[in-house]
C-alpha positions in Angstrom: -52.4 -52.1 9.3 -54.1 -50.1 11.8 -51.9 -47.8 14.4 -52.6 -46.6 18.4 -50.3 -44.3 19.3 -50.2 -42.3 22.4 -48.1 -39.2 23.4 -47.6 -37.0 26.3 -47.8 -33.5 26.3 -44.4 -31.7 26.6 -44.2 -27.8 28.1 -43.6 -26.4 24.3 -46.9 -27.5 23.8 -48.8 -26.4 27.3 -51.6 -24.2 26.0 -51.7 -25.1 22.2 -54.5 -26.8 20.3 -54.6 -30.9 19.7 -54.1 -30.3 15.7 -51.1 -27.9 16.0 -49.7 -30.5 18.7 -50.2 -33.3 15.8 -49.1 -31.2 12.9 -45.5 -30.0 14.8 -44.6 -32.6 17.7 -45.8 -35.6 16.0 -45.0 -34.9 12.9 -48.3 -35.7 11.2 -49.1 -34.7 7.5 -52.3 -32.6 6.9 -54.0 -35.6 5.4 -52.8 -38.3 8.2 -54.8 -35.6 10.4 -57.9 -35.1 8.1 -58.2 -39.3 8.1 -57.9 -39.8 11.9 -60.3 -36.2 12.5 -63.3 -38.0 10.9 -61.8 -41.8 12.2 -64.5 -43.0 15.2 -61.8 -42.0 18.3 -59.6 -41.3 15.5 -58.3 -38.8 18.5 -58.1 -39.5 22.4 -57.1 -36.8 25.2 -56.8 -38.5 28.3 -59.4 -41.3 27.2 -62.1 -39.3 26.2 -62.4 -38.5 22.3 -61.0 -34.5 21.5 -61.4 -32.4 18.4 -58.4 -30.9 17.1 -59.2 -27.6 18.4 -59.3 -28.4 21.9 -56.4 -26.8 24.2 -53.7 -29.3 25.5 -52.2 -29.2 29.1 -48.5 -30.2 29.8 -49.0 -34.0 30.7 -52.0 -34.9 29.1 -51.8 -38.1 27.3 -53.1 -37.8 23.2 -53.8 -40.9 21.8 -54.5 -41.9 17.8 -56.0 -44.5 16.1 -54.8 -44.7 12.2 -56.9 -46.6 10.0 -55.8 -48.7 7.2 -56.5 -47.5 3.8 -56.5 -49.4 0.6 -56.5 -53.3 -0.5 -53.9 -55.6 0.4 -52.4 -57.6 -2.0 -53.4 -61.3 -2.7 -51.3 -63.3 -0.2 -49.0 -65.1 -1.9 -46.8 -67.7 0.3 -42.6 -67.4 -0.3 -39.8 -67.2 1.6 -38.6 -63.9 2.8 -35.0 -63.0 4.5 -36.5 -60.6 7.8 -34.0 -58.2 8.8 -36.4 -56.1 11.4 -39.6 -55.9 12.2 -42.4 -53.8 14.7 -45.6 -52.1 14.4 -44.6 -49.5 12.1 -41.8 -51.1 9.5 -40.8 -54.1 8.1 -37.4 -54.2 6.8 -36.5 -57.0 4.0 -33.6 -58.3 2.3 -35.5 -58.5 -1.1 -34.2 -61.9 -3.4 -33.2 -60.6 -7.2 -35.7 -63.0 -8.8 -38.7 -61.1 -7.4 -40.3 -58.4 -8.5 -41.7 -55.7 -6.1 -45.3 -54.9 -7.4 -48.2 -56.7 -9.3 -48.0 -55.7 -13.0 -49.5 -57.4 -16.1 -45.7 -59.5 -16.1 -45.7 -60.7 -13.1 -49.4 -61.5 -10.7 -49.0 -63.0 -7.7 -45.0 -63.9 -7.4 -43.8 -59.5 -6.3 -43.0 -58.6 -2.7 -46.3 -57.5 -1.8 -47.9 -60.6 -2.7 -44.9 -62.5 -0.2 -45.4 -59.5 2.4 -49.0 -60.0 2.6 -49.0 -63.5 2.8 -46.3 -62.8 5.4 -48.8 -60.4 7.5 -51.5 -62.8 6.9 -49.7 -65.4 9.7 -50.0 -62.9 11.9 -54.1 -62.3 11.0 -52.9 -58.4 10.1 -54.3 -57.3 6.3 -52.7 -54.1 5.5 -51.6 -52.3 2.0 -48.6 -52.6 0.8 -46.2 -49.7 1.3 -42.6 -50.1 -0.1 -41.0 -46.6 0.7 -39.0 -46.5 -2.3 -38.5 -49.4 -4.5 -36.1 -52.0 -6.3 -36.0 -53.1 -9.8 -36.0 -57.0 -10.6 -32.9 -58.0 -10.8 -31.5 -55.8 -7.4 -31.7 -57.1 -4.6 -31.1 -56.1 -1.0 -33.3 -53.8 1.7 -36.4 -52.9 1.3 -38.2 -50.8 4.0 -42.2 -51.3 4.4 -44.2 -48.9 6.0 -47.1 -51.1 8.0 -49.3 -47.6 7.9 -50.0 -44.3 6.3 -48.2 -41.9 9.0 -45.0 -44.4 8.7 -45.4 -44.4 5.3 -45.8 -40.1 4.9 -42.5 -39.8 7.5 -40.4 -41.9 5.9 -40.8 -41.0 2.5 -38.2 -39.6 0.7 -36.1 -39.9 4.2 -33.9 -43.5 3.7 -30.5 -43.2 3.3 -29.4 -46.4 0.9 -26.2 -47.6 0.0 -25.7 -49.8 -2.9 -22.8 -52.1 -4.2 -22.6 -53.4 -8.0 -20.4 -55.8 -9.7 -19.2 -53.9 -12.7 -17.1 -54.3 -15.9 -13.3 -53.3 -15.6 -11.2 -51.3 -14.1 -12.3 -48.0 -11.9 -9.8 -47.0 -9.1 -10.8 -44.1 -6.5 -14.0 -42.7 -6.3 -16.4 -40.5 -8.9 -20.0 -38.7 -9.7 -22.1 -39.1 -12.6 -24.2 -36.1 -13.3 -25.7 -36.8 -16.6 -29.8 -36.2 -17.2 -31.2 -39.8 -17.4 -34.3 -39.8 -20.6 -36.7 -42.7 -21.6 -35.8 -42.7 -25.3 -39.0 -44.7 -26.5 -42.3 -44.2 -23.8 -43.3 -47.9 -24.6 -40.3 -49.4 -23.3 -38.2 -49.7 -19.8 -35.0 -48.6 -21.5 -33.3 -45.5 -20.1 -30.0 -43.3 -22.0 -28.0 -40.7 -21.0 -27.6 -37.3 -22.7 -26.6 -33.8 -22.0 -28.3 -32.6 -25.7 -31.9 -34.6 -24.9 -34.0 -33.5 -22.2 -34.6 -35.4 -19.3 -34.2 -36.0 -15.4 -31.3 -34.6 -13.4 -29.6 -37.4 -11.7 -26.5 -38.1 -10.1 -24.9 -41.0 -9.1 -21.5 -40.9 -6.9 -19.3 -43.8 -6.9 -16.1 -45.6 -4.8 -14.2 -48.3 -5.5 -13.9 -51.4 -2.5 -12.5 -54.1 -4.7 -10.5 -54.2 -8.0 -10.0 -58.1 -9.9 -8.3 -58.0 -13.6 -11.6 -57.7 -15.5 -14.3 -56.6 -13.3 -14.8 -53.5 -10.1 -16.7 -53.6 -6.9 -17.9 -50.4 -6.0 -19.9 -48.6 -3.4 -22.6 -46.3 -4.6 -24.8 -43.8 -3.3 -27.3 -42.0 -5.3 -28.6 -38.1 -4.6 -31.5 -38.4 -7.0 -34.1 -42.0 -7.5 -34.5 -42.6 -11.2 -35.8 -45.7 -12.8 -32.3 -47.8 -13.9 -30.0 -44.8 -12.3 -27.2 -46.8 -11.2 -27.3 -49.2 -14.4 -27.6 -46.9 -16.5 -25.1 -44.1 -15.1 -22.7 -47.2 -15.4 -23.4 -48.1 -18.5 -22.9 -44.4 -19.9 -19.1 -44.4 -18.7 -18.1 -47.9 -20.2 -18.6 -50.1 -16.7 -21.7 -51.7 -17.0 -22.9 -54.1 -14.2 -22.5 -57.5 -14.6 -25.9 -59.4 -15.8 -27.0 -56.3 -17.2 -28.3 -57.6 -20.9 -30.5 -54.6 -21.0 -27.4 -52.1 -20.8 -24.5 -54.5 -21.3 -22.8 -57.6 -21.8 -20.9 -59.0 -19.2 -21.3 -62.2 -17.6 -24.9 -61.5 -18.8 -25.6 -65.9 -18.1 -26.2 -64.8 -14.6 -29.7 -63.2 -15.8 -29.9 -60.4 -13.5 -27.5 -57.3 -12.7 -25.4 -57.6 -9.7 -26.6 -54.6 -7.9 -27.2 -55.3 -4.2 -29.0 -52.5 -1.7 -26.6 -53.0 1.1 -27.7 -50.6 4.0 -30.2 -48.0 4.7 -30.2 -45.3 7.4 -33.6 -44.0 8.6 -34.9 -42.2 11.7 -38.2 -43.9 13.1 -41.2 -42.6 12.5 -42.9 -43.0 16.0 -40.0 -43.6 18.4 -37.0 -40.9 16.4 -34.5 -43.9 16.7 -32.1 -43.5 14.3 -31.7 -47.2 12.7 -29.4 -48.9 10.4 -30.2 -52.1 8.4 -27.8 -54.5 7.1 -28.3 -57.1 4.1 -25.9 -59.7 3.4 -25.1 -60.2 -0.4 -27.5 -63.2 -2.2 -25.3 -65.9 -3.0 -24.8 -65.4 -6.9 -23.6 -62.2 -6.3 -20.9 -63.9 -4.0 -20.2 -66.5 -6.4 -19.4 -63.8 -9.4 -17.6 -62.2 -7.1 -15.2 -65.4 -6.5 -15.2 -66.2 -10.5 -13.7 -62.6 -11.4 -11.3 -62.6 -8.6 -9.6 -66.3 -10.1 -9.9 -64.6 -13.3 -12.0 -67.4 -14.7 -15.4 -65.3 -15.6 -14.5 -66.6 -19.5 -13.4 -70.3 -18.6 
């Protein structure tokens, strides 16, 4: 949706020009400042519309306007667990049994069809701007970016922690480090190998809660590949549970028990640093209870 934004001038920028106070105090990407130079008052100092090669004064007020860019998704009414919202995020505790995009599977039933439809109450049409994503099946946060400059300082910038029901026994903590390929380019299906080519990635685990046949573990990933965490999981013989695609244990849930439990970010207009919360969905809780009576095969 569209942004105003207005800073003041600090000292370390008495003197220096509007563009190199947008590039360096506010953090703006080349192209954020490209859109809002050609943008009707796209940029304010002290009211009156400024060029970006106008010299700034300690106190003077610079003020933005950011366009939207792109289509909004088709609304799509559903019910969505808010964790926080403001002008410049919406954070979401996505339900496994949605998807996060349109595709040719699934039109009009994803996340940005609900998040629209969401924004719509509110009269606001903006894009759709997941900063990372979630595969169906996973549940937990989901940060949106509600504009472009939100969107460029945040990617690549949210800390997320995970937790997965998995088969067996682990006890401690671990890493993964095993290249992650796509064996066959038509399918979704990922492997593991240190012989085949493919992406770095590496997954670190810890273990909260141990039952007879099944783990709960904590999980942090340094790199983002499609499947990491089921996969990785798969590979060393602990597969999450509902995982048919990589395993086969207590597959009649139908979705992997892998649950995006926190994320740590620093704002992208105020520089809070924020932490969001998601409590588990309740299937996740249930399987939890079933392994822990030791009656998953009852």
């Amino acid at each position: 949706m569209p942004r105003e934004i207005s800073y003041i001038v600090s000292q370390e920028y008495d003197g220096q020009k509007v563009g190199q106070f947008l590039r360096g105090f506010c953090g703006f990407s080349a192209r954020i400042v490209r859109s809002i130079k050609f943008t009707p008052d796209g940029i304010r100092l002290n009211g009156t519309k400024t060029r970006t090669s106008d010299i700034l004064k300690r106190g003077d007020t610079v003020t933005v306007f950011i366009p939207d860019s792109g289509n909004a998704p088709e609304p799509m009414k559903a019910d969505l667990q808010i964790l926080y919202e403001d002008d410049d995020i919406l954070v979401i505790n996505k339900s496994p049994f949605m998807a996060m995009h349109p595709t040719h599977n699934h039109q009009g039933d994803t996340l940005a069809n609900a998040v629209a439809a969401y924004l719509d109450t509110k009269g606001i049409r903006s894009s759709f701007r997941s900063v990372g994503r979630l595969d169906k099946g996973t549940s937990g946060v989901v940060v949106c970016a509600l504009n472009s400059l939100a969107a460029c300082k945040l990617s690549g910038n949210v800390r997320k922690e995970y937790c997965a029901l998995i088969k067996g026994n682990l006890s401690g903590n671990g890493s993964i480090d095993v290249p992650i390929y796509r064996p066959d380019p038509m399918k979704t299906l990922r492997a593991c190998s240190y012989e085949i080519e493919g992406e770095s990635a590496l997954t670190h685990w810890t273990v909260e809660e141990e039952f007879d046949t099944a783990t709960v573990v904590r999980l942090n990933l340094e790199t983002g590949r499609t499947h990491q965490i089921r996969v990785h999981m798969a590979h060393i013989g602990h597969p999450l549970a509902g995982d048919d695609m990589y395993g086969d244990f207590m597959t009649e849930i139908g979705h992997q028990l892998l649950h995006c439990r926190s994320c740590k970010l620093t704002h992208p207009v105020t520089g809070e640093e924020m932490v969001f919360t998601a409590p588990l969905w309740e299937d996740f809780t249930k399987a939890v209870e079933i392994v822990k009576n030791g009656t998953e095969n009852a």
